[in-house]
N, C-alpha and C positions, 0 to 999 in steps of 0.2 A: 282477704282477711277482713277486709270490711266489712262485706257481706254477710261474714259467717259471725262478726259480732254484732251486725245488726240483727241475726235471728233470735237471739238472746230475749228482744227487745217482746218478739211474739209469748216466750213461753213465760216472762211475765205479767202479760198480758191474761195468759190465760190463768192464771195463776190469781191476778187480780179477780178477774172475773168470778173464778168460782169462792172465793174468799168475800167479794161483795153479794154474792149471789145466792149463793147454798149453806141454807146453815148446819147440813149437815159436816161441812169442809169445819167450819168454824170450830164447832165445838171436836172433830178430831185434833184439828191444830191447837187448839187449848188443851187438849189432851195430852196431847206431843209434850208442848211445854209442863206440862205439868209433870210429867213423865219425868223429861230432863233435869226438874229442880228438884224433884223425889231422890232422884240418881246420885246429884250431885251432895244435897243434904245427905243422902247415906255412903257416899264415898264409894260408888261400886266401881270396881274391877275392867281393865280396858274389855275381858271379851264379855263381860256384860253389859256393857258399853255399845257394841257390835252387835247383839240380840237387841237391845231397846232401839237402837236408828234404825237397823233391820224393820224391825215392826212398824216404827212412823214411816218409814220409805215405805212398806209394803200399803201403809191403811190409805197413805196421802194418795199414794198414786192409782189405788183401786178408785180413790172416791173421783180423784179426775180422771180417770175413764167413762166411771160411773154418771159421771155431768155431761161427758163431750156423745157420751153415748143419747144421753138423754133429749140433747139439743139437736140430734142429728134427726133422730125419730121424730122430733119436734115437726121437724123444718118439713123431711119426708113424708110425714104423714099427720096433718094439722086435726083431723078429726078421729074420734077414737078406733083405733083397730086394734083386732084379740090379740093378733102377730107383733103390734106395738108394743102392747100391752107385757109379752113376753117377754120383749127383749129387755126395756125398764125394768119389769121382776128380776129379772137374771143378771143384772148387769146391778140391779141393787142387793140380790142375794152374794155376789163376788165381795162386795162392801161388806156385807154383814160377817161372812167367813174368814175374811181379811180382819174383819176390826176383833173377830173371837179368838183369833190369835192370838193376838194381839196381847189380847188381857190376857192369854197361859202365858205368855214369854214375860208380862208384867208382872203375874203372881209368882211364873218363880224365880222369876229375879229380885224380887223385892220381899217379898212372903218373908222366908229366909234370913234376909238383913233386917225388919220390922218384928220379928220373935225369935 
């Protein structure tokens, strides 16, 4: 049992990491929050509730793929390659597709409640 609450201790870690590190984390997490105090100032609905942490879960955790992918390519391959170069685009286009979601499940959850 120890063991498995010391692992905890990793994924805040990483979790630190990309929060000191990437400011693309940043400003989704500001996102997030801001999302939540939109929600709560308009009083939404438990399953719309469900679709807004849906969407931060979806964007947070594209973006940390998106960093650990990044640092792996890093480490793998220190000087520029086209292949590297691929997998960074692609692993930042999942972020982008994720965060466009994101804002439909925003607009109509909010859209709605706002007029």
């Amino acid at each position: 049992m120890k063991k498995f609450l010391f692992s905890f201790t990793y994924a805040f870690k990483g979790l630190q990491y990309a929060f000191r590190t990437q400011l693309n984390f940043k400003v989704h997490s500001i996102s997030a929050l801001s999302a939540i105090a939109l929600g709560y100032w308009l009083n939404i609905g438990k399953h719309d509730w469900l679709w807004i942490f849906l969407a931060i879960g979806l964007v947070l955790t594209a973006e940390l793929f998106n960093t650990a992918l990044e640092v792996l390519v890093d480490l793998v391959s220190p000087e520029y390659h086209p292949k590297a170069g691929v997998v960074k685009d692609v692993s930042a286009a999942a972020v982008l597709i994720t965060a466009l979601l994101s804002i439909a499940i925003g607009m109509m959850v909010f859209l709605p409640k706002l007029f």
